[in-house]
C-alpha positions as CSV (number, residue, x, y, z in Angstrom):
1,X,0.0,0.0,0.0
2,X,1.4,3.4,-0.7
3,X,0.8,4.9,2.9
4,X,2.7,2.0,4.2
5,X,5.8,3.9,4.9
6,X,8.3,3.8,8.0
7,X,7.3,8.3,9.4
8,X,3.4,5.9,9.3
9,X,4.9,3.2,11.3
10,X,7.0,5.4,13.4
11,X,4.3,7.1,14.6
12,X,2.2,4.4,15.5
13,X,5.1,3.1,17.6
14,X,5.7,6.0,19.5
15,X,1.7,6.9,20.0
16,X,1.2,2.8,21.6
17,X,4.7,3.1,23.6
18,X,3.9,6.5,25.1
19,X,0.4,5.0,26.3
20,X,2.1,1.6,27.0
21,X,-0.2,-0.2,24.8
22,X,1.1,-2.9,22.2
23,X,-0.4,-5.9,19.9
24,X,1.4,-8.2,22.1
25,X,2.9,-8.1,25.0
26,X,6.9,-8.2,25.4
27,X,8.5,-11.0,26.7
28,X,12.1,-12.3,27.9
29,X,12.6,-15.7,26.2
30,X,10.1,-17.4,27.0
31,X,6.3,-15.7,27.4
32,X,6.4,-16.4,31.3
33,X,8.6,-14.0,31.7
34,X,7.2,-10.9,30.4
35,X,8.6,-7.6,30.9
36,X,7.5,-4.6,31.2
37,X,8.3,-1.5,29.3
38,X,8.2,2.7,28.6
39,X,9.1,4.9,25.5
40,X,12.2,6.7,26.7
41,X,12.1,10.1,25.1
42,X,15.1,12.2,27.0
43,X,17.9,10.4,27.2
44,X,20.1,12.1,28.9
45,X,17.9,12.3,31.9
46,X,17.9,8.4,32.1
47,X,19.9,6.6,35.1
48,X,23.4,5.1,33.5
49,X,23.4,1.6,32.5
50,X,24.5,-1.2,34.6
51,X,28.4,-0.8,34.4
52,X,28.6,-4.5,34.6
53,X,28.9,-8.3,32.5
54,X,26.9,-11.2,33.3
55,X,26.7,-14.5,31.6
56,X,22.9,-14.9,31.6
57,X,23.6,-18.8,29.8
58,X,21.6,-20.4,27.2
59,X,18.0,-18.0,26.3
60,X,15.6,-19.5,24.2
61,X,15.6,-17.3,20.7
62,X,12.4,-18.7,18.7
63,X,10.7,-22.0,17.7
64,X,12.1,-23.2,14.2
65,X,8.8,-24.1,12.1
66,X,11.0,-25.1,8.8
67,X,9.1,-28.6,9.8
68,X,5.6,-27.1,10.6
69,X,5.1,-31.0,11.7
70,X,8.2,-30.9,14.1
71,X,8.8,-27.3,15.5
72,X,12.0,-27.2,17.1
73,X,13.5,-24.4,20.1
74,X,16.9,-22.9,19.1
75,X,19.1,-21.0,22.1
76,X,21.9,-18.4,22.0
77,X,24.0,-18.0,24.9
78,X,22.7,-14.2,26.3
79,X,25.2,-11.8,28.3
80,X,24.2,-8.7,29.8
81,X,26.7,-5.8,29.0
82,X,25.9,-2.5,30.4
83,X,22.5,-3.5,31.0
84,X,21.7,-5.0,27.2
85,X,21.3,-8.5,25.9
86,X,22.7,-8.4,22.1
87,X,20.6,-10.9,20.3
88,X,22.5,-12.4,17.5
89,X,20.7,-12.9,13.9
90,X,18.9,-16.2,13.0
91,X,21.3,-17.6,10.5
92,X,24.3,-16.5,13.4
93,X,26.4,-19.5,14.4
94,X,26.1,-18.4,18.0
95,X,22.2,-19.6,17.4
96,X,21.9,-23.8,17.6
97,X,19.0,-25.8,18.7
């Protein structure tokens, strides 16, 4: 559709964040561990990260459907760094199952 475009889908982001509304709701892994979130919009006036590494071990990435009959989990092995988890692409060797 031409009105498709990413200023539309932007916009919508930013509206549902800054309400805390979404389609479905964010989650850590695994949906029993959902998380909460907020639209961060200065900052600057956000606390500093956590100034530390952990080794958070193996965190479910996704269910492979290539066998709709069969699906199977795949992992990657999640560290925190200053408060993030890097998630590494699909095709990424760090990803097995």
């Amino acid at each position: 559709m031409p009105d498709n475009n990413a200023a539309k889908f932007m916009s919508m982001f930013e509206r549902r964040a800054s309400r805390g509304q979404c389609v479905n709701q964010p989650y850590l892994g695994c949906r029993e561990f959902a998380c909460a979130f907020r639209l961060v919009e200065d900052v600057k006036a956000e606390p500093k990260p956590i100034g530390e590494a952990k080794d958070l071990g193996w965190m479910l990435y996704d269910l492979d459907y290539s066998n709709p009959a069969d699906p199977k989990p795949r992992f990657f092995p999640a560290c925190l760094e200053n408060g993030v988890v890097n998630i590494p692409a699909w095709e990424s060797e760090e990803v097995r199952g």
